[in-house]
N, C-alpha and C positions, 0 to 999 in steps of 0.2 A: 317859158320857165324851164328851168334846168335842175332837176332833183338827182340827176344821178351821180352820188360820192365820188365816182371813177373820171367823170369828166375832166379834163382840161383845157386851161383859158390862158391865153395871150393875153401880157401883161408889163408894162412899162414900170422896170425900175424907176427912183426919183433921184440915183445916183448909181457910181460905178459898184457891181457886184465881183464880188471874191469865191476861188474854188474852195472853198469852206461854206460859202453861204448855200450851196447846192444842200439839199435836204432838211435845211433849216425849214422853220415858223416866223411870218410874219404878218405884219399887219398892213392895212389899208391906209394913204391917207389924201384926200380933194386937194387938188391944188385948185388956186383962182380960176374963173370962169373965162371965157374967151366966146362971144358970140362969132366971131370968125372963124375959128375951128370947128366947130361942128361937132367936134368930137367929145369922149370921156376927158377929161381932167382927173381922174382917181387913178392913182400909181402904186405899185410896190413900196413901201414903206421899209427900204432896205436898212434904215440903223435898226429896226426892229427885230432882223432874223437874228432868232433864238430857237433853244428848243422849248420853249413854253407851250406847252399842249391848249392854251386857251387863244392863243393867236387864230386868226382864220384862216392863211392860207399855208399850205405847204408849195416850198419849191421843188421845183421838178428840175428843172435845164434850162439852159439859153435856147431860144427858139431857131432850132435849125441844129440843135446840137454844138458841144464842144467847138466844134469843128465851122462852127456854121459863123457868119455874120456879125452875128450881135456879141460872140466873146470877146473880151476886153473892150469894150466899145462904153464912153461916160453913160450912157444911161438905155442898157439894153432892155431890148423886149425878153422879158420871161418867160416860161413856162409853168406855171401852177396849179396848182386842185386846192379844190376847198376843205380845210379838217371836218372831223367827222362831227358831224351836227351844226354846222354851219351855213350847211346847204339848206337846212328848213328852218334859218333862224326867223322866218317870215311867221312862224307860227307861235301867238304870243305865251308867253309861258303861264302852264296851267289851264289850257284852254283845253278843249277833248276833241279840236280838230286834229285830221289826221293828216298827214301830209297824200299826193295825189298818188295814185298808183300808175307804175309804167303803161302804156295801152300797147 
């Protein structure tokens, strides 16, 4: 588990991203399942960036920078962090659990 707010996560756009959508808010969204892949299926949710402060992720950069790889490319890998309270939304609301403390 990952509770620290400053983290960042590698994250597949579900379409092409624009140098506007850097520092926006977006959301999450599953695509279909794939037992072949192995992998996540859940992407950036790029018609979503906005500055809605209730969306969960902030964008950060293409992975690798400006410069790197993934700019201009139809569906790059992103850079992101979670908004703030989003990282503990595992704790159900109202409850008087605390979230975990760094060790």
């Amino acid at each position: 588990m990952v509770d620290d707010p400053t983290a960042l996560f590698a994250i597949q756009a579900d379409s092409t991203v624009n140098n506007d959508d850097l520092a926006a808010n977006a959301a999450l969204v599953q695509g279909a399942s794939s037992a072949d892949l192995s992998i996540s299926r859940v992407s950036l949710d790029i018609s979503t960036a906005a500055t809605t402060a209730t969306l969960p992720l902030r964008i950060v950069d293409w992975l690798g920078g400006y410069n790197g790889d993934e700019y201009g490319t139809a569906f790059p890998i992103m850079v992101c962090r979670f908004n703030a309270g989003h990282q503990l939304s595992l704790i159900a609301a109202g409850s008087t659990a605390t979230a975990p403390s760094a060790a």
